[in-house]
C-alpha positions in Angstrom: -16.1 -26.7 -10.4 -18.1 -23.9 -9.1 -20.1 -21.7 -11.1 -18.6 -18.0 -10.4 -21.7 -16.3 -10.9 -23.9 -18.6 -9.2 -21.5 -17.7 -6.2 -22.3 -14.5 -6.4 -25.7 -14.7 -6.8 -25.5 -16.6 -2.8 -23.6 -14.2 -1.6 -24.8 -11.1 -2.7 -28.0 -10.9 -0.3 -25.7 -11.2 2.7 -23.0 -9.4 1.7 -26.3 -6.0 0.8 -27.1 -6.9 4.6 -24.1 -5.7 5.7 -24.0 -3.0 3.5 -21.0 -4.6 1.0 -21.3 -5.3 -2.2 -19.3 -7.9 -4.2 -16.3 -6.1 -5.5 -14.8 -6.3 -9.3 -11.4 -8.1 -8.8 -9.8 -10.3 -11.9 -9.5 -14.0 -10.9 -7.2 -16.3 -13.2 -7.6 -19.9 -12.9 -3.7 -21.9 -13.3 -3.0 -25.3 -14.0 -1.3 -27.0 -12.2 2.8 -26.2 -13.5 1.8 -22.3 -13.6 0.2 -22.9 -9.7 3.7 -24.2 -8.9 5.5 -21.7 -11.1 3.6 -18.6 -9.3 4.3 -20.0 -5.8 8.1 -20.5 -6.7 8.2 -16.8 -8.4 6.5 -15.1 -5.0 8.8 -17.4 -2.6 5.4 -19.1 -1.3 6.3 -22.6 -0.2 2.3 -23.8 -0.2 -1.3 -22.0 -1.0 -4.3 -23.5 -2.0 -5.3 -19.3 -3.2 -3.8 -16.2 -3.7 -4.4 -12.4 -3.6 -1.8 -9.8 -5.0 -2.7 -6.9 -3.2 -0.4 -5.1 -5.6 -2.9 -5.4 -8.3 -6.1 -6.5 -6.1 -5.5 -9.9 -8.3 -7.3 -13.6 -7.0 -4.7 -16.4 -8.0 -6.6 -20.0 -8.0 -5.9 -23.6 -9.3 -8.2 -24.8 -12.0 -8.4 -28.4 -11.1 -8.4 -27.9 -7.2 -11.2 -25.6 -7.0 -12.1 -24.5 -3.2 -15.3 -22.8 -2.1 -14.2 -21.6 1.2 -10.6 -20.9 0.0 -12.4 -18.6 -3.1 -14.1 -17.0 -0.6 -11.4 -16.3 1.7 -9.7 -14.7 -1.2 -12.0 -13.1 -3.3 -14.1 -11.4 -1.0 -12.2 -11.7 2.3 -9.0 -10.2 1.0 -10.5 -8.6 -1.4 -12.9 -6.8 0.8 -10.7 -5.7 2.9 -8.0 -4.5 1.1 -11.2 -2.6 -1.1 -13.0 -1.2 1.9 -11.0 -1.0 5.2 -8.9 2.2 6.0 -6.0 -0.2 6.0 -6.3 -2.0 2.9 -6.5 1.3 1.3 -2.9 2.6 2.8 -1.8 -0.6 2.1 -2.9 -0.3 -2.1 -1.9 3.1 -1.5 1.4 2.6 -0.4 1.6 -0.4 -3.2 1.0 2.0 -6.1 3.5 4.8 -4.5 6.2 2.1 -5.3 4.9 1.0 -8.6 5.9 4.7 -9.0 8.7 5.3 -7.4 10.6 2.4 -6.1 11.6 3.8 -3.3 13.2 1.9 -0.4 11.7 3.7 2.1 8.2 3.2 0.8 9.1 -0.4 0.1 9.7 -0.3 4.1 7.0 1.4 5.1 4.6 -1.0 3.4 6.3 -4.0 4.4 5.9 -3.1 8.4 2.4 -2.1 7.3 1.7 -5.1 5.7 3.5 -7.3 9.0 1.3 -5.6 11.5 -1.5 -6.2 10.1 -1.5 -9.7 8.7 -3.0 -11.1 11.5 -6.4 -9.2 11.2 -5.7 -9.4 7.1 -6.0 -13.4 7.8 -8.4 -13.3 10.5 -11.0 -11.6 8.7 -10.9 -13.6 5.9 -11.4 -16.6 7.8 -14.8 -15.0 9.5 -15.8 -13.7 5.9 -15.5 -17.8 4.8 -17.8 -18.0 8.1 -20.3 -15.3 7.5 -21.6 -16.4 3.6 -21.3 -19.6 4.2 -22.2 -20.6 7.7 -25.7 -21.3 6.7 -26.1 -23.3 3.5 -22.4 -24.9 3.6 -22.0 -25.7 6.9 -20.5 -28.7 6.5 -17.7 -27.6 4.1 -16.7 -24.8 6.1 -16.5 -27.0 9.2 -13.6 -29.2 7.7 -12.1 -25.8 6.2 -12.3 -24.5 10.3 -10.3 -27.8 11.5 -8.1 -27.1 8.6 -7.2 -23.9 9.7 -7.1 -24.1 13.7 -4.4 -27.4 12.9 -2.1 -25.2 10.2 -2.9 -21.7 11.7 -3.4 -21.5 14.8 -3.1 -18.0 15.4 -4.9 -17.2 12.9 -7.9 -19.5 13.7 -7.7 -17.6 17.9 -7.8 -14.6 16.0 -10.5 -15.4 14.1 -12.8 -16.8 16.9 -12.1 -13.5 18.9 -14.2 -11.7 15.9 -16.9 -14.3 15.6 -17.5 -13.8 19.6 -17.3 -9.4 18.8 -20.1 -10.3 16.0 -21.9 -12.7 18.6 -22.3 -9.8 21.1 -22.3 -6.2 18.6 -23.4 -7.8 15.6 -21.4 -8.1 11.7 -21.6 -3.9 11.0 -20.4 -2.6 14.0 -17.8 -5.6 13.9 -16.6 -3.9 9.7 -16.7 -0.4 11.5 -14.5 -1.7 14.3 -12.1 -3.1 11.5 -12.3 0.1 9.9 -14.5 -0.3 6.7 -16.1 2.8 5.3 -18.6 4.5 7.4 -20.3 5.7 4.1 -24.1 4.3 5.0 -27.5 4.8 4.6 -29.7 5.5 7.3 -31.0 2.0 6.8 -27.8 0.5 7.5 -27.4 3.1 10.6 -30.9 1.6 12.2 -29.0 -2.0 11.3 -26.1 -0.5 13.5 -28.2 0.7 16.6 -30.5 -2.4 16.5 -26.9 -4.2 17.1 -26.1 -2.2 19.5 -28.9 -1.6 21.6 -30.8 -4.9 21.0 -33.5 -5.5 23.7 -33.4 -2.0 24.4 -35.6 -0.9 20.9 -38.5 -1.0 21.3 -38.2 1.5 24.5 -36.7 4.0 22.5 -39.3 6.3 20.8 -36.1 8.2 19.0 -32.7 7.9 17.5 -30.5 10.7 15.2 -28.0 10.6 13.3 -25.6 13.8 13.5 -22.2 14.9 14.0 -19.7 15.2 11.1 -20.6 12.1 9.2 -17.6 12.1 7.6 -16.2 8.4 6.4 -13.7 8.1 8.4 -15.5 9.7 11.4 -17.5 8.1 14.4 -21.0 7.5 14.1 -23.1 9.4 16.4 -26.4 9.0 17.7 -29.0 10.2 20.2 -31.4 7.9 21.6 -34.5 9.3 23.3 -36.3 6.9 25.6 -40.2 6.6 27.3 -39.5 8.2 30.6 -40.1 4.8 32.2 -36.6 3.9 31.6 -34.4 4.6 34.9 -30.8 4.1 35.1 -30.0 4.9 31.6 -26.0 4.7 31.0 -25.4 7.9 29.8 -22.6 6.7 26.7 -22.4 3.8 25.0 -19.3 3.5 23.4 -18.1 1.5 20.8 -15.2 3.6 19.4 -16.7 3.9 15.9 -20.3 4.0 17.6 -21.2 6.5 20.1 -24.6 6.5 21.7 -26.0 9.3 23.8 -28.5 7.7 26.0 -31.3 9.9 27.5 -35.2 10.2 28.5 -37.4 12.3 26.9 -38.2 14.2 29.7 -34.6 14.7 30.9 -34.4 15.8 27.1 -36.8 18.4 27.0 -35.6 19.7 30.3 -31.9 20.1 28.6 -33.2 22.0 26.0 -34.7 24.2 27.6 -31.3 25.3 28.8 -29.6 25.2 25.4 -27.2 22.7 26.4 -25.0 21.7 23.4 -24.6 17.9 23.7 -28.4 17.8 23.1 -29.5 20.3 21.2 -26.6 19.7 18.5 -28.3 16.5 17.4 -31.7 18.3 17.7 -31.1 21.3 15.3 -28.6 19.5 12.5 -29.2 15.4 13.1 -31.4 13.4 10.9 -34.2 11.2 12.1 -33.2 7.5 11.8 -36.3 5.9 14.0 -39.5 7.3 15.5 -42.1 10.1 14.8 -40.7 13.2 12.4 -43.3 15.5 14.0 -42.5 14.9 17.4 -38.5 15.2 16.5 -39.3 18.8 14.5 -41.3 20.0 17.1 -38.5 19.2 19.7 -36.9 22.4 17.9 -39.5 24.5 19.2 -38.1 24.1 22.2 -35.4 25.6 21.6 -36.7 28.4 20.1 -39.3 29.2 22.7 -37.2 29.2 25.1 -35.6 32.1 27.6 -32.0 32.9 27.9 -31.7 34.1 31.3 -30.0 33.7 34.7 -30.5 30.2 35.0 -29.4 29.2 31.5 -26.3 30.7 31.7 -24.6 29.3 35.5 -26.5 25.9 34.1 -23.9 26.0 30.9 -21.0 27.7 32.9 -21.9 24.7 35.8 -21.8 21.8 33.1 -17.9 23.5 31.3 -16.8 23.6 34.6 -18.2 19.5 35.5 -16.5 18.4 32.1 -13.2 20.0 32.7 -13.4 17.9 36.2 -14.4 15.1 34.0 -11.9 15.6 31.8 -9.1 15.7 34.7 -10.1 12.9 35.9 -9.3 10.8 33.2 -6.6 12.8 32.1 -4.9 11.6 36.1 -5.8 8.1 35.8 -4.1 7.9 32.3 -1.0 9.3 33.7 -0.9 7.0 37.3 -1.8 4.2 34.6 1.1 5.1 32.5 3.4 5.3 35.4 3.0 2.4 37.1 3.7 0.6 33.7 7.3 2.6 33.0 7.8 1.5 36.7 7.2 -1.9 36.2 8.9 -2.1 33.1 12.3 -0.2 34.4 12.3 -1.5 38.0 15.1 -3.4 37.3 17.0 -0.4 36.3 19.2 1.5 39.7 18.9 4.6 37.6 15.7 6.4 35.9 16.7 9.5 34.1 14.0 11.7 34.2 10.3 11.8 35.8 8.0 9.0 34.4 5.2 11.0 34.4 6.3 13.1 31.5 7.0 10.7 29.4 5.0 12.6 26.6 3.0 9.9 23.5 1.8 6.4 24.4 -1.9 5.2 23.7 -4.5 5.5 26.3 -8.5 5.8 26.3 -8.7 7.5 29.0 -6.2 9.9 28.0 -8.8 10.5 24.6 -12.0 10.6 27.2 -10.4 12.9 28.6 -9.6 15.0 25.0 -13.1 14.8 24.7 -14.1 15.7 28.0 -11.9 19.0 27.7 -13.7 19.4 23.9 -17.1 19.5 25.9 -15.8 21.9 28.1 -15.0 24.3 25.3 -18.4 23.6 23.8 -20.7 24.6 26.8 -18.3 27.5 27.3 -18.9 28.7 23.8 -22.4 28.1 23.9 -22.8 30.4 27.1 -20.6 33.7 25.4 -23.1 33.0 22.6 -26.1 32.9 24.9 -25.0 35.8 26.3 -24.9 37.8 23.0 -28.7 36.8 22.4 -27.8 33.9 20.2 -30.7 30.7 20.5 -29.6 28.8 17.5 -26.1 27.3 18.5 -24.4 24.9 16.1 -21.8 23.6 16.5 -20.8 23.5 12.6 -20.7 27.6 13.0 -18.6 27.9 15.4 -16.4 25.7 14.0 -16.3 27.5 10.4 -16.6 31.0 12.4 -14.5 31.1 15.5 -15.2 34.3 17.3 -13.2 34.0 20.6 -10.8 32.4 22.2 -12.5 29.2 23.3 -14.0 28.9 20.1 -10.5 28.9 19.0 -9.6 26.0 21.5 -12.9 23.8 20.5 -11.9 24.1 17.0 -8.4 22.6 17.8 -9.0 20.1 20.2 -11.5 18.9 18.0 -9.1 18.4 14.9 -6.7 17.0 17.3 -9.2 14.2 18.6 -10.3 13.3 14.8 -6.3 13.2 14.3 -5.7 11.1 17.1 -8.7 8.8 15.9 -7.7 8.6 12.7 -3.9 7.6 13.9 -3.1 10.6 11.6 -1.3 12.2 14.9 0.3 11.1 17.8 -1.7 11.0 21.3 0.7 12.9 23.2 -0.2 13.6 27.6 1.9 17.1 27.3 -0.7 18.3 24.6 -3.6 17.0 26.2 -2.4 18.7 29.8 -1.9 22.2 27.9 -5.3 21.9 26.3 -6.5 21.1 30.2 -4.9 24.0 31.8 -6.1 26.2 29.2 -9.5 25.7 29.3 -8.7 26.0 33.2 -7.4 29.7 33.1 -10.8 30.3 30.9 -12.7 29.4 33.9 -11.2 31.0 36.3 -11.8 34.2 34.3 -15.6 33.8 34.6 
């Protein structure tokens, strides 16, 4: 058998790299009648392992010791139930009926639990993969055939995360699962290097800024030698958002106060490249003129990301309607126009949430220009809300971190108010 602490001692360099570290869950070894007596008390026909989510508990057999099988329970259950957005609601919802037992909890956590069980298992599997891909590879090759025979699904499932970690890398695979966003900058240079790969050693800059909440995206600003021509603007992950840009285009953007760059100038953090250089990028800033020019240029870019923001907000709606159609054309009679069918899910209905959110930013940032104001953040408008569009930034924002936390609903009626508002603002200028 296995010694448990030499395990860990494996594991844990891997497990640091990733920015994980091994959790505290109790294990209990059972002989062979209580291994039978468990399975028949929890309705489980066969296991070779167990976690209780209920109590974060690993169930094993003491004279059928499995590595791969203690990994897949220990730390890929256990990980994920411990760290992922989802595991938590799932112990949350758990301890809610240890409280209460109320049916309706008991429900709630049962659809949960259904939903998710694919990823629950799937992750797992790649966990078995990760720590011990390189010094047990031929144990967790027979443990692979194992599971792609009995599973499946499971083992698809499984391969479609080992080909995500293939092309972004292990960390941005956790924060696409939705394990805590709570990392150091090392961890965030770990993140980009994933990311943006061949690309580093033309970038002379990345920040960190934005919110930097735990549950929130991770936002960076990537400043490259001016050699570097048809930079895509975004790179998108959905937990990862990179602004690409040269440092000459940057410069040039400062100098007209515009928000989406000098937000990660005056409140980011450097995570790569020269301190001096990125303080003295502030200067800019400072130095300076609000004039003429500076203000169309910020009315110019609220009115560009409005268009933007249409745009996206139209091609989520055609999208969505040519689905209902398909869906109900065998039906003689639709009551009601498709097209205001209010919630579904779309990303281009959320680009264009934050398209509009822009919108509201460079409109904010020009009323402030215009009352003398250089220093624009965006955390002070948000606390201190002066006018109407500040009022509308401040919402819309809430509502995409609601949306993106599947705290609220994305509905197309809200998101087509939020347009035509920021609309009638512009046609007031």
């Amino acid at each position: 058998m296995y010694n448990i602490d030499n395990i860990f001692r494996e594991v844990e360099p891997l497990l640091n790299f990733i920015g994980l570290k091994i959790p505290e869950i109790p294990i209990t070894f059972l002989d062979e009648q209580d291994w039978e007596n468990f399975l028949c008390k929890r309705n489980i026909k066969e296991a070779e392992g167990a976690f209780v989510p209920k109590d974060c508990h690993v169930y094993l057999q003491r004279d059928n010791f499995s590595l791969p099988v203690f990994v897949h329970e220990y730390f890929g259950h256990g990980l994920f139930m411990r760290n992922s957005d989802m595991g938590k609601k799932i112990i949350s919802l758990e301890e809610e009926l240890e409280r209460t037992n109320d049916a309706n909890v008991k429900e709630k956590l049962n659809q949960l639990f259904n939903k998710n069980i694919m990823i629950y298992e799937s992750f797992a599997v790649w966990m078995e993969d990760f720590l011990l891909r390189d010094n047990k590879y031929e144990l967790l090759n027979k443990r692979l055939e194992k599971i792609s025979r009995d599973n499946p699904e499971v083992y698809e499932n499984y391969l479609k995360l080992k080909k995500f970690e293939k092309e972004k890398g292990p960390m941005s695979l956790l924060l696409k699962l939705g394990f805590s966003r709570d990392l150091d900058n090392s961890l965030i240079l770990k993140i980009s290097e994933e990311n943006l790969r061949e690309e580093m050693d033309k970038i002379k800059l990345i920040i960190l800024y934005g919110s930097k909440e735990k549950r929130g995206d991770i936002d960076l600003l990537a400043v490259y030698d001016d050699n570097c021509n048809n930079l895509e603007k975004h790179h998108f992950l959905g937990e990862v958002d990179i602004t690409r840009i040269t440092e000459k285009e940057l410069i040039h953007r400062l100098g007209l106060f515009d928000i989406e760059v000098t937000e990660p100038i005056l409140n980011g953090e450097i995570i790569k490249g020269n301190e001096e250089q990125f303080f003295s990028l502030r200067n800019i800033i400072e130095k300076s003129e609000i004039n003429d020019k500076t203000l169309f240029y910020n009315m110019i870019k609220s009115a560009e990301m409005y268009n933007h923001g249409l745009y996206f907000l139209n091609k989520a709606r055609f999208e969505r309607n040519e689905s209902l159609i398909c869906t109900l054309s065998g039906l003689d009679i639709i009551k009601g126009s498709i097209s205001d069918r209010n919630d579904f899910e779309s990303v281009d209905l959320l680009y264009s949430l934050v398209d509009f959110s822009y919108g509201f930013s460079y409109l904010s940032t020009l009323n402030r220009l215009k009352e003398g104001q250089k220093i624009i953040r965006l955390s002070n408008i948000l606390s201190n809300p002066i006018n109407e569009q500040e009022f509308m930034l401040r919402r819309t924002l809430d509502y995409v971190k609601g949306v993106k936390s599947e705290d609220v609903k994305l509905s197309y009626f809200k998101t087509k108010n939020i347009s035509n508002y920021l609309y009638n603002l512009l046609m007031e200028l």
